[in-house]
C-alpha positions in Angstrom: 63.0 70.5 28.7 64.3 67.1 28.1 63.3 64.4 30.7 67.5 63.9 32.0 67.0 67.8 32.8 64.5 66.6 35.1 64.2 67.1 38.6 62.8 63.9 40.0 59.7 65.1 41.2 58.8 67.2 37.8 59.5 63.4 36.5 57.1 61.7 39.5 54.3 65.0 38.7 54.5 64.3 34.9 53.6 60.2 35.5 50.7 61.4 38.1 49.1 63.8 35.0 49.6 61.0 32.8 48.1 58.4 34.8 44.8 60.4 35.6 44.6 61.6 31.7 45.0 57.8 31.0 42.2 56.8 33.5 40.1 60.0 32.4 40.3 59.0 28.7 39.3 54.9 29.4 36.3 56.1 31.4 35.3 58.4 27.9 36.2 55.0 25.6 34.1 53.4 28.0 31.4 55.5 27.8 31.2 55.6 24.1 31.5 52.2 23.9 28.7 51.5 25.7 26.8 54.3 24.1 27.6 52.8 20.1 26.8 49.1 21.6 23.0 50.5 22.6 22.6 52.5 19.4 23.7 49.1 17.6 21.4 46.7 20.1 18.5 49.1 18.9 19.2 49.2 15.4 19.2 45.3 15.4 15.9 45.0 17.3 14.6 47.4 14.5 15.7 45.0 11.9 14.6 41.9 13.8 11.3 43.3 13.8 10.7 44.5 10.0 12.6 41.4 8.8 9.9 39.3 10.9 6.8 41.4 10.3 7.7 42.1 6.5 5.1 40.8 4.2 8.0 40.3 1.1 9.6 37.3 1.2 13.0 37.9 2.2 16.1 35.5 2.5 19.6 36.7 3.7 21.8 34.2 2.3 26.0 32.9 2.8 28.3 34.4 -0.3 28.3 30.8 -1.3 24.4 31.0 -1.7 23.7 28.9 1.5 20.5 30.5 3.9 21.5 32.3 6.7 18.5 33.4 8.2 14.8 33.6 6.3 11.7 35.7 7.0 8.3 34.1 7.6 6.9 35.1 4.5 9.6 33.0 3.0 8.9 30.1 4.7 5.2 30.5 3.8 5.9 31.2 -0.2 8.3 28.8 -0.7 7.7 25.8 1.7 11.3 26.5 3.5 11.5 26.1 7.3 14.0 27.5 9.5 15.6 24.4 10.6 16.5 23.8 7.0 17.7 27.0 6.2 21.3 25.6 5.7 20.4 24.4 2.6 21.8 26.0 -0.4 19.7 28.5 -2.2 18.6 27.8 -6.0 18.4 30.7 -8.5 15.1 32.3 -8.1 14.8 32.2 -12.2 15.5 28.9 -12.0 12.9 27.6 -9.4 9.6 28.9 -10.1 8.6 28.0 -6.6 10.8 30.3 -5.0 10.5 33.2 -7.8 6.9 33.8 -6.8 8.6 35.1 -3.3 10.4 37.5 -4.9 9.0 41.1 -5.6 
């Protein structure tokens, strides 16, 4: 039945349904949404915690080779700080220093 066949009430009835199947689906989105954000909260306190604890050097770096973030070990093996980890990254096989952090 098209909608101009309508009786005004069918019309009013149909909005109601839609209206509580919109309100029914944002409380699911919702839901999930909150439900994905823990699950990705979690996963990045699991990464926090091996990228911190891990005993290999490790250095997460920009696509134009600047550091983004490094680990401790890092720091240790090649003398790199976190407050200077803006600086642009050498070529391990190039720096000997920083090689030896590498496994």
């Amino acid at each position: 039945m098209h909608d101009a066949d309508k009786t005004p009430e069918q019309l009013i009835q149909e909005l109601v349904a839609l209206r509580q199947r919109c309100a029914a689906l944002e409380v699911e989105l919702e839901s999930r949404v909150a439900k994905h954000t823990a699950e990705l909260q979690r996963a990045q306190e699991r990464f926090v915690k091996a990228f911190q604890a891990s005993p290999d050097a490790i250095a997460i770096t920009s696509m134009d080779g600047r550091y983004i973030d490094v680990n401790p070990s890092f720091q240790r093996l090649s003398g790199y700080s976190r407050d200077s980890n803006s600086r642009k990254a050498s070529n391990p096989s190039n720096d000997a220093d920083i090689a030896v952090g590498f496994s």
